[in-house]
N, C-alpha and C positions, 0 to 999 in steps of 0.2 A: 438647196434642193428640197426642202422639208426635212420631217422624221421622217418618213419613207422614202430616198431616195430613190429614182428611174420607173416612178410607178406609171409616170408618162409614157414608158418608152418600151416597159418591155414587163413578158408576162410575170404577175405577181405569184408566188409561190404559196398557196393556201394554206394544202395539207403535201403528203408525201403523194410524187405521181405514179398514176399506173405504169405508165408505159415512160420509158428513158427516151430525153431527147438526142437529136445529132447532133454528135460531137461538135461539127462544122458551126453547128447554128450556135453551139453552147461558148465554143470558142472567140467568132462575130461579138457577141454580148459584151464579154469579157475582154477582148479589144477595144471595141469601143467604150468602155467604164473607163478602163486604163488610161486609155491616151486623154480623153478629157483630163482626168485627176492628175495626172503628169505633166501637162503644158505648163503650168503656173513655175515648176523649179527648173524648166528648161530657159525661164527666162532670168532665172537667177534670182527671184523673188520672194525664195519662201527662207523662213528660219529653222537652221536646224532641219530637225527631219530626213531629210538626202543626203546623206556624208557626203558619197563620191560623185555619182550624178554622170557618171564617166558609162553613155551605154554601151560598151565595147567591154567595160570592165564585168557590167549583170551582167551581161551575155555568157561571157567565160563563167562566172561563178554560177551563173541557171545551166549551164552543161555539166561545172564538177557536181550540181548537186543533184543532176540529174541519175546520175551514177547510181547514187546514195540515196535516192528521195524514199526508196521501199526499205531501206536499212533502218533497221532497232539496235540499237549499238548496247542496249542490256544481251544482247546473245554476241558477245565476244569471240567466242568458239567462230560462228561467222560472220563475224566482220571483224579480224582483227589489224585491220588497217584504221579504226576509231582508234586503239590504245595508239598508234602511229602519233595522228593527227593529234588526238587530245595533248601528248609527252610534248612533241615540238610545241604544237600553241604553249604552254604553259612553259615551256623554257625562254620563247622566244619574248613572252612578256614579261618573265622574270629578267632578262639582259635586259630589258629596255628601261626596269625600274632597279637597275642595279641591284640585284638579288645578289651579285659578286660579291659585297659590302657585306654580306651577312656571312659570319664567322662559320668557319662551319661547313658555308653552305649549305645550308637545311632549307634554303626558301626552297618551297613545293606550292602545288596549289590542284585546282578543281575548275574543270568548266562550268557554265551556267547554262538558265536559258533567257538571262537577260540578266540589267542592274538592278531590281525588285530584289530578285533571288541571290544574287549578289551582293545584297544590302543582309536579306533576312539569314545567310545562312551563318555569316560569323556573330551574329547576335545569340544563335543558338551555342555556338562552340563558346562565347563568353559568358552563357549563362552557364551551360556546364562546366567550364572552367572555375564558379565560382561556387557551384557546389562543393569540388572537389575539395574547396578550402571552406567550406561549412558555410557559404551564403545563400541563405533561402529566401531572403528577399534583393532581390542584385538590381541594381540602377546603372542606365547609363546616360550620359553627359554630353550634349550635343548641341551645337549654335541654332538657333532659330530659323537657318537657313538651311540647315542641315535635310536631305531629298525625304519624303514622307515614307519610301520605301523603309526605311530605318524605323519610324513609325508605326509601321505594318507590321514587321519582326519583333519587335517589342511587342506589340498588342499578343499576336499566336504565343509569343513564349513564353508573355505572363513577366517582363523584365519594366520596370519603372522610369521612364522618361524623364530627366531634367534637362528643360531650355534655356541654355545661357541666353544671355544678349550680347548683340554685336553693337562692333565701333562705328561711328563716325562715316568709315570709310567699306561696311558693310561684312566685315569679317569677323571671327570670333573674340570676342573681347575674353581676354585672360583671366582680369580682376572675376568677371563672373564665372567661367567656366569652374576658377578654385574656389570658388563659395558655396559651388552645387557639389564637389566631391567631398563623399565620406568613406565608411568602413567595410558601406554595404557598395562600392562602384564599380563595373566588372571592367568596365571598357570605357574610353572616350572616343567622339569620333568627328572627323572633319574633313573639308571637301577640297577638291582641287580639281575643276575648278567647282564652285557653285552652281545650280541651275538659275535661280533666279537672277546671279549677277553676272556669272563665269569667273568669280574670284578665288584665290587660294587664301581659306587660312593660313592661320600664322602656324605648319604644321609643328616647324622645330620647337615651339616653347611648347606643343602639345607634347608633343617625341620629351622633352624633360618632364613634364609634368609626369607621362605615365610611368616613365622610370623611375619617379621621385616617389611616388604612391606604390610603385608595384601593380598596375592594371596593366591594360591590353590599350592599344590605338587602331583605330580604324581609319584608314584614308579612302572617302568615296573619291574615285577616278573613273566612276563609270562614265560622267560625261569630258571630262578632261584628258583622262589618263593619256589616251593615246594621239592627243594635240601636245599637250604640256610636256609631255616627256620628249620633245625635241627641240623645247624653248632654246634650255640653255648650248644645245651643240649649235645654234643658231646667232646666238650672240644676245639675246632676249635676256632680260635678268628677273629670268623666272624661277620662284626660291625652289628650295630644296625640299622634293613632299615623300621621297620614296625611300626603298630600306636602307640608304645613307644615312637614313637618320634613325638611332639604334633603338627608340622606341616604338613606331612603326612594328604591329604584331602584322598587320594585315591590310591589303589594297583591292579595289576591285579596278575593274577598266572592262569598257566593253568595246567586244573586238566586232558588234557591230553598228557602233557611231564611227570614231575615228578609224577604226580598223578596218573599216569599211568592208566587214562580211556582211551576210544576208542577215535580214533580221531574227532574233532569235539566237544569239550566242554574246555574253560575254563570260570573263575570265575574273577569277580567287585566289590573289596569293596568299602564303602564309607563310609568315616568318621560320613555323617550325612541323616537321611530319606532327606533333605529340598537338598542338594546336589543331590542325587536320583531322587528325584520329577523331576530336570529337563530334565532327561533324555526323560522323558515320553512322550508319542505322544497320544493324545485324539481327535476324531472328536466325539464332542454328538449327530448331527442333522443329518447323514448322513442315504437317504434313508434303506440303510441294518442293520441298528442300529448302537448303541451307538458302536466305536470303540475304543479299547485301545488297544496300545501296549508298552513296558516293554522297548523297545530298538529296534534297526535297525530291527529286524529278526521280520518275522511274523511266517510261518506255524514253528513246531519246532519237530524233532524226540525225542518222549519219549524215544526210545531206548536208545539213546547215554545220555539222560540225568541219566536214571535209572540203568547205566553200570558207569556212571562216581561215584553213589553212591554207588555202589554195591563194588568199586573195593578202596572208602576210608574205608568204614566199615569193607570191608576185611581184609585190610591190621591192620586198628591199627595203632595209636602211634607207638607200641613195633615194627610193619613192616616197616613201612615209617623210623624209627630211625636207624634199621637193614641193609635195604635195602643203607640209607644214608650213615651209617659207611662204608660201602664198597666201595661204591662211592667215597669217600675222599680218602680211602685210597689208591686208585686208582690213583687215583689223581695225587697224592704227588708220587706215585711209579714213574710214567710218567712221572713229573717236573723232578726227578733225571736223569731218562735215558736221556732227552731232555740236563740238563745241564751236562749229561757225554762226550759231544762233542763237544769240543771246537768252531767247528764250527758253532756253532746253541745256542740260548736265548730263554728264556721264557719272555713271554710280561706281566710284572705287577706280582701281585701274587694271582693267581687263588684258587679257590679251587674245579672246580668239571668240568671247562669248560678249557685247556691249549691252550694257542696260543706261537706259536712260529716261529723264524724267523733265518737265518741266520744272523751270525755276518756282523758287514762292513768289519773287516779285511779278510774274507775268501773269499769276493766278490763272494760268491756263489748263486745261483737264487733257492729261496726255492720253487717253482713251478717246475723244477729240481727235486729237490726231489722226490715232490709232486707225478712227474709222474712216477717215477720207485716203491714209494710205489703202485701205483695204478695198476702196473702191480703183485704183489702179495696181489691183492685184498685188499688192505688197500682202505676205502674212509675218507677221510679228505676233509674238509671244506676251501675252501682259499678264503685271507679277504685281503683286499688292504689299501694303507695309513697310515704304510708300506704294503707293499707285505709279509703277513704271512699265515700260516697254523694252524688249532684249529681242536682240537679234543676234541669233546665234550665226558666225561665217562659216560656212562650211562652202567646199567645192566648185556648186555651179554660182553661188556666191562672186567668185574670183574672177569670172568670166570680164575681159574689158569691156567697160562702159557702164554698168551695171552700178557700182556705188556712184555715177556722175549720175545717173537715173533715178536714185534714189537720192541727192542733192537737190534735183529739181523738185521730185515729188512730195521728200520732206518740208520743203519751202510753202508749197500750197497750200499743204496740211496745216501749217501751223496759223496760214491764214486763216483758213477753216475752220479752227477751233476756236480763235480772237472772232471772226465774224459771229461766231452759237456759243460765246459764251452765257454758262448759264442751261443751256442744252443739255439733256440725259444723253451720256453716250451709248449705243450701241456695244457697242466692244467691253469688255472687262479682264479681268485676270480668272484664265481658267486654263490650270497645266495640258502642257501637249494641244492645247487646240487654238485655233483662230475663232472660235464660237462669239455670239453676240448673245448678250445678256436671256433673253428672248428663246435663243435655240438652246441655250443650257435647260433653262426651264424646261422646253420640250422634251430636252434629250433626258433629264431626268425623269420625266413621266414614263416616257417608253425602256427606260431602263429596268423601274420598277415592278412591270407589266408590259413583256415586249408584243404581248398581241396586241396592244396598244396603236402599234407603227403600223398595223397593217390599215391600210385605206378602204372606206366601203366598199363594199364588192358593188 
């Protein structure tokens, strides 16, 4: 659709208008944008992106948060059905990652307003964890595949990045991760699963390693968490990533991938309240009174938080387990068509996220591929270091017929690629998007300068 999308269709918005339009008309618009952008995962064709894809399910959650959509949950006084919702979310994801294992009982945790901020907030608690013991310059330790949000948080807090490299088989290679720790290491940190591959490091030698050192572990589960944590009630021999394993300081998961709330919510455990505490930002003397906040976000939509509960309690154990079974088997359907063609590998062994690549023998460019799926509305994800493609399974995924659809479509593609060998592909690796080389370009120009996107008058 260009960098200005619908400039065909409907009126462009210059400056601020005089006069408000009708609701009705402004509604029509927005209907129509909608349903175009939506048909592609009603056919079970896009990666990732749509957890549930279930529309009876938005429906119920755009009524709880209907409720809530004017709520600021910083004014507790009124709304304290937030501290409700936030206390259950945060227990119910603490049983799910066996918080019971922790002695004690101290696991607690903190909402978010996604896995970014779930990524950058325990980077700040482990740099001031290492103040506390006299480190002024604090590093942490992380595989190469480790999500950039991690990345981010380091940068704001001023904490020094070391990139292990990974095995063979795509996950964190050990020999390196112990080569990068020293005196000054607050934290390590590893994924379950991965974005680019959907794999689980190897958590438990992390879980001894931070014991053996005395630092902190971090387990991203923003995009796993709440898939993987029903591996193994499933029969799956999906390892052990959560506070089972007594090094594990902290985990995130977002309860709106797998959790399948509205966007805009996931969840922070933490091994212990005294961990927690540092997250916290307090001014007691400040003209406007005593201030406190929880974490980076101040004002915060009750909506999205009272949809994120609305839509665990719904579901169940018995749902989330349901819903997971299918997802695997999904899965595993996909690994086989992927290794029915010689020409093409699965990277590691996934269980609900595939990435795959072309062989070296076939000297084929799996962005090739990429792009003649994309012209039978397949979106896949491409991931670079190697140059691969992931297709995340989620929900309208699982729908029958749909991976035999994608057997057929994969077959032609890789004709496609052997016929333009040699050919620039279109498509490349650019996070979160299905973009072709081309539109990133553009889309970075009007990112830079968004009056840029606007079309001649």
């Amino acid at each position: 659709m260009g960098l200005y999308p619908y400039a065909d269709r409907f009126p462009i918005v210059r400056s601020f208008p005089e006069h408000g339009r009708p609701r009705a008309e402004i509604l029509a618009e927005i209907e129509a944008m909608s349903e175009v952008e939506d048909s592609p995962y009603h056919e079970g064709k896009i990666s990732g992106s749509i957890y549930s894809g279930d529309d009876a399910h938005y429906a119920f959650l755009n009524e709880v948060f209907g409720h809530y959509s004017h709520a600021n949950v910083l004014q507790r006084d009124m709304y304290p059905s937030a501290t409700r919702f936030e206390g259950e979310i945060i227990a119910m994801t603490l049983d799910m990652m066996h918080g019971d294992a922790i002695p004690g009982g101290t696991g607690c945790g903190v909402l978010t307003s996604g896995g970014t901020e779930s990524l950058m907030n325990p980077l700040l608690v482990y740099r001031e964890w290492g103040r506390e013991r006299g480190i002024t310059n604090p590093n942490l330790v992380m595989p190469v595949t480790a999500h950039p949000g991690l990345l981010k948080g380091a940068h704001y807090f001023g904490i020094e990045v070391r990139l292990a490299e990974v095995t063979d088989q795509f996950v964190a290679d050990m020999d390196s991760v112990r080569s990068l720790v020293d005196e000054n290491t607050v934290a390590l940190a590893g994924s379950a699963g991965t974005y680019p591959h959907g794999l689980i490091d190897p958590i438990d030698q992390l879980s001894d390693l931070a014991l053996e050192r005395g630092i902190n572990l971090h387990v991203d589960g923003c995009l796993g968490g709440f898939i993987l944590a029903w591996g193994q009630d499933l029969g799956y021999p999906v390892p052990t990533f959560d506070f089972r394993l007594p090094g594990v300081t902290s985990i995130s998961a977002d309860t709106h991938k797998y959790g399948f709330g509205l966007k805009g919510s996931s969840v922070l455990l933490y091994r212990t309240p005294e961990l927690r505490r540092l997250q916290y930002f307090i001014v007691p003397d400040w003209p406007g009174g005593l201030y406190t906040s929880p974490g980076m976000s101040g004002s915060r939509s009750g909506g999205i938080i009272a949809s994120a509960w609305a839509s665990m309690v719904s579901l169940g154990r018995e749902g989330y387990l349901a819903i997971a079974a299918d997802i695997f088997r999904t899965a595993a359907e996909l690994r086989e068509v992927v290794a029915s063609f010689p020409e093409l590998r699965v990277m590691g062994d996934p269980y609900f996220n595939v990435a795959f690549t072309t062989t070296e023998e076939s000297g084929l460019d799996i962005f090739l591929v990429n792009d003649f799926l994309g012209t039978r509305r397949w979106r896949l994800n491409g991931v670079q270091k190697p140059n691969a493609v992931h297709f995340c399974i989620t929900r309208p995924n699982t729908q029958p017929g749909v991976i035999e659809k994608f057997r057929v479509d994969l077959g032609e593609a890789i004709h496609h690629a052997t016929a333009h060998r040699g050919t620039a592909a279109r498509s490349g690796a650019f996070y979160a998007g299905g973009m072709t080389s081309g539109q990133i370009a553009a889309g970075m120009a009007g990112w830079l300068d968004a009056t840029q996107a606007l079309p001649p008058a």
